[in-house]
DRENFIMI-254577 format. One record per residue (C-alpha): x, y, z. Coordinates in steps of 0.1 Angstrom, whole numbers, plus 5000, padded with zeros to 4 digits. Example, Ala and Ser with C-alpha at 12.3 -4.5 7.8 and 13.67 -1.06 7.14 Angstrom:
BEGIN
512349555078/513749895071/
This chain:
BEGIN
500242841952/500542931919/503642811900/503542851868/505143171848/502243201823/499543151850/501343461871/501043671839/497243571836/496843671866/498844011862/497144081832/493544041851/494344251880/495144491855/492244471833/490244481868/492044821875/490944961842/487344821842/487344971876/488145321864/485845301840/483345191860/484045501888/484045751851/480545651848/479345711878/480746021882/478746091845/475546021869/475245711851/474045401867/476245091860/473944851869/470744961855/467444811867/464544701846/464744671803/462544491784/464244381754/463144161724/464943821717/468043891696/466543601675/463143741673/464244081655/466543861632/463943621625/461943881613/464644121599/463244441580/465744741569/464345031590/462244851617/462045011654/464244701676/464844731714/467344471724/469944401752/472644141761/476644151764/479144301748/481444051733/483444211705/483944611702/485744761676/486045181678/486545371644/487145691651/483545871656/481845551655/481845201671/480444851657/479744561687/478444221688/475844121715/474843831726/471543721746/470143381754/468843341718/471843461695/474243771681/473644061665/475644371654/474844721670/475945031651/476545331674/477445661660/478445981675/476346231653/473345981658/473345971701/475246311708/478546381721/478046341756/476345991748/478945831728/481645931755/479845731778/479645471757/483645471751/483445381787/482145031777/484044741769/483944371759/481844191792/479744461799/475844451796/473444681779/470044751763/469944981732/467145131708/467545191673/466245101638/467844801618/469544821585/471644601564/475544671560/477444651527/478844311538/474844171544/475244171582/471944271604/472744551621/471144781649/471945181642/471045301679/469545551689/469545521726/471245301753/471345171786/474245081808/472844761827/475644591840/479344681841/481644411841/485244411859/486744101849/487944001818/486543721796/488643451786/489343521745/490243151742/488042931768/489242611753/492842661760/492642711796/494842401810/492442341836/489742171824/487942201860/488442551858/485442561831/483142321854/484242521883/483342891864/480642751845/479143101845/482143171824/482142881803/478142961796/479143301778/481943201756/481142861748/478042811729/478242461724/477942431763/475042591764/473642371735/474442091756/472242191789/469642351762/469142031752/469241871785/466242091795/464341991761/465441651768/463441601805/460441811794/460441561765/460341251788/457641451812/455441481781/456041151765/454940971801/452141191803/450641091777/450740711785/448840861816/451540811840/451441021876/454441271883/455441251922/457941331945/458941121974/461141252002/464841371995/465741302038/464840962044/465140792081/466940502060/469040452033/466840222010/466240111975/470040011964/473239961979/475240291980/476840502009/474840712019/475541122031/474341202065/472741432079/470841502113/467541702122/467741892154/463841962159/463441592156/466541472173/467141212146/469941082124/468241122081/469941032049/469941172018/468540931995/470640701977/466940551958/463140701956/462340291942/460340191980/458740521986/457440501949/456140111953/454540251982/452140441959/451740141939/450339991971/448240271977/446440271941/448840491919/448940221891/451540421873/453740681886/457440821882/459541061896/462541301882/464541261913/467841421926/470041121942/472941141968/475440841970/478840911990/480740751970/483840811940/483741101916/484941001880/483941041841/480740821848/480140961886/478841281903/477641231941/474541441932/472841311902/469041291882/467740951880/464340881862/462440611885/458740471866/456540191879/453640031860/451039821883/450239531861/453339551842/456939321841/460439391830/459339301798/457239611795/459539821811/461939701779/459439791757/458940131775/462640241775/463140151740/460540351728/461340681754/465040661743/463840661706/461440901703/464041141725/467241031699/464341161671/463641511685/466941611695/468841441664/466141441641/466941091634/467440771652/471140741642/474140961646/477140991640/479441051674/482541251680/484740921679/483940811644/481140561657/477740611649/474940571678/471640381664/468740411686/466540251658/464239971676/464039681683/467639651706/469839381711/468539141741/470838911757/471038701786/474238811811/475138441809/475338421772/476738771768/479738681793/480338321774/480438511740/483338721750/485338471773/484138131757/483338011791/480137891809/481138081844/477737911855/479237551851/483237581857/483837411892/486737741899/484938041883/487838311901/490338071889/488938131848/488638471859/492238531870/493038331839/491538611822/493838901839/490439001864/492039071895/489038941917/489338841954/488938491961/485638511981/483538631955/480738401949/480038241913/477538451911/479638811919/482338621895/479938671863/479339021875/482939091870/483938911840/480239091822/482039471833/485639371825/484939211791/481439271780/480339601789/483139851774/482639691746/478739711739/478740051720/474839971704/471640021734/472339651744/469339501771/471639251793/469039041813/468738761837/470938851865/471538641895/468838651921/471338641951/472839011935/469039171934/467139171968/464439391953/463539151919/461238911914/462738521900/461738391868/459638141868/461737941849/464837931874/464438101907/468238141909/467638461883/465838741883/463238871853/465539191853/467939391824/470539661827/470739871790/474039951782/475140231758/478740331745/479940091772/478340231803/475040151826/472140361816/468640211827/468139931850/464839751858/462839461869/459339301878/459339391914/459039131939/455839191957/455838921980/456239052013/457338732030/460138692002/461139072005/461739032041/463838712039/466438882014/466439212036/467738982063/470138812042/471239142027/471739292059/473438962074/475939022046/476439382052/479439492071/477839822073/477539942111/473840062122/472239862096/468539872096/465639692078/462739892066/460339722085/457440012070/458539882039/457539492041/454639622062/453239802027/453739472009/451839332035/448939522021/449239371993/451339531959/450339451926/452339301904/454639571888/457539691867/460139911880/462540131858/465640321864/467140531835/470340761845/469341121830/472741261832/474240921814/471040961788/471641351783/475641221775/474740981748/471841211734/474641521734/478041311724/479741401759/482641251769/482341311808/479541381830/480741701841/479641811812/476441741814/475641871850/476342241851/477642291888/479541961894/481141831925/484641941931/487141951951/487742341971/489342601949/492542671960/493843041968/
């Protein structure tokens, strides 16, 4: 229901402005004019700016988004993909029938015109057309202020919307595009495979998520969107792809938040021969040489007055040493780790193990406040069934998360290749599990059985990395159809 006075107007005002776009609309068709015309081929906008020349022939089209009528003439800005330029039309230039029709247009609607560029007295390139096209005929309004709409979902949800207006939003998912065919080319050249693994999966594997469910009816079967590509892709590593990685579209049924969309892109890259090491070295340099093209430098400054340095080498730090920095305590070595804990206002259960303690403390204390790429390493081997121990101290694993303005954006290990080991922490993950149906990947182990080479395994969060790399505050901004919740009527 709508409640609000101001929203009712809005919406009076629309239906109005629909009824007059409508008329118009009806006008030129009964002119024999089609309003949604058919094929144009325009130059960019751009292009004829870029190389600007008083008098030149330009053919261009987009929408119409200011139009100002003066009497026998009328100036309007359109817009395409690449930028905005000025059209001129006159009525002595395109005849009297012509610039009626044209009257018919209006701010939204889509055309294609011909004419010859000149300069105005105030220095702005300009179009003087000759000739037009009506290509698409608009019947809703656009909003003349985007940002003030009080519903901030109502620009994720009409993102169509939000495209036209805002061109800052479209600078964001511009980049975003330049950003993954930057990361295709940069693992390309280090002679890594591109592969895709199956999105439907007969179980839910390679992290600990709730899955979505589905069920295929040829087959008679129960599948799962994947939660993880990680065991189909050490499959390959099995079979002789010594280094492949996947752009991969991930499902987890879980919360939606500033940090969390159920559908989102995950970069997954293994390297046969390799550790976490590597892989630390790898992601440090990607991240880098991506802060460089899109910034132009390895620093910037951000939207909250902090400035973002990408500039190698990172901070590396033990979880262990970065959770006794902040709390002076050695959670490792206190005989009642949830009693320091509650000491520290963490609300934590009293089962947790010492090892889920240090987990809590790190992401209450120590994580919202690493602002600089931090690698956190050395996490508990009883928290990461798929990681290989150190040789050092089997209790941890040779594994980092890298944290950025506070929040998880890569994650990696060497990858336990033993398939005797794998299987033993399958069954103790699943012994722990409270999950119903729960299933070891028995195809899985079998692979390892083959034998897998030693190996590092990398996860980096593209919509997390696009974030930093575009100073967004939520990543509903970075996706450009979010999940949300129905509209309601």
């Amino acid at each position: 229901m709508i409640n609000d006075k101001k929203e009712m107007a809005v919406m009076d005002e629309r239906c109005e402005h629909f009824q007059q776009k409508l008329g118009q609309l009806n006008e030129l068709r009964q002119a024999g004019i089609n309003p949604y015309g058919s094929r144009f081929e325009p130059q960019s906008i751009q292009a004829v700016k870029d190389a600007f020349e008083e008098g030149k022939n330009a053919v261009i089209a987009g929408r119409i988004m200011a139009y100002r009528a003066h009497g026998k003439s009328i100036f309007v800005d359109l817009k395409d993909s690449s930028g905005k330029m000025q059209i001129y039309v006159q009525k002595n230039a395109v005849g009297d029938s012509q610039f009626e029709i044209f009257e018919k247009l209006a701010v939204g609607d889509i055309i294609g015109v011909e004419g010859q560029t000149f300069m105005t007295r105030m220095g702005e390139p300009t179009v003087k057309v000759d000739a037009f096209i009506v290509l698409s005929k608009s019947l809703l309004p656009l909003p003349e202020k985007w940002h003030g709409l009080k519903d901030v979902e109502t620009r994720y949800r009409q993102r169509y919307v939000d495209l036209i207006v805002n061109d800052e939003v479209r600078d964001v998912f511009q980049s975003r595009s330049r950003i993954i065919r930057e990361i295709r080319r940069f693992l390309d050249d280090k002679h890594f495979l591109e592969v895709e693994t199956p999105m439907m999966q007969h179980l839910a594997g390679g992290a600990t998520a709730r899955p979505f469910e589905t069920f295929h009816n040829a087959l008679g079967i129960p599948l799962f969107l994947r939660i993880a590509p990680e065991l189909y892709l050490k499959r390959l590593l099995v079979g002789g792809f010594e280094r492949v990685y996947e752009l991969n579209r991930n499902f987890r049924n879980e919360g939606i938040s500033r940090r969390h969309n159920p559908e989102f892109t995950m970069l997954e890259v293994y390297q046969a021969y390799a550790d976490y090491q590597v892989m630390m070295d790898l992601t440090e340099e990607l991240i880098s040489s991506l802060a460089q093209i899109v910034w132009g430098d390895t620093k910037r400054q951000m939207n909250d007055g902090n400035t973002l340095d990408f500039t190698r080498p990172w901070k590396r730090i033990t979880l262990r040493d970065a959770v006794k920095d902040a709390s002076g305590i050695d959670f490792m070595t206190v005989e009642d780790p949830v009693g320091e804990a509650r000491n520290l206002k963490i609300d934590i259960p009293v089962t947790l193990t010492r090892d889920e303690v240090l987990c809590e403390v790190f992401e209450a204390l120590v994580e919202p406040n690493l602002y600089q790429p931090t690698f956190i390493t050395e996490y508990p081997a009883s928290l990461c069934p798929l990681a290989k121990t150190l040789d050092t101290d089997p209790s941890l694993t040779a594994r980092f998360e890298l944290i950025v303005r506070g929040q998880e954006m890569a994650n990696a290990y060497s990858e336990l290749n033993d398939p005797l080991e794998q299987k033993i922490r399958f069954e103790k993950q699943l012994a722990a599990s409270d999950e119903e149906n729960k299933e070891m990947d028995e195809d899985f182990v079998r692979a390892l059985e083959y034998g897998m080479p030693p190996a590092g395994g990398l996860g980096i969060g593209i919509d997390r990395l696009v974030m930093a790399l575009t100073d967004s505050d939520s990543i509903r901004d970075v996706i450009l159809f979010p999940q949300l919740k129905p509209e309601s009527r």
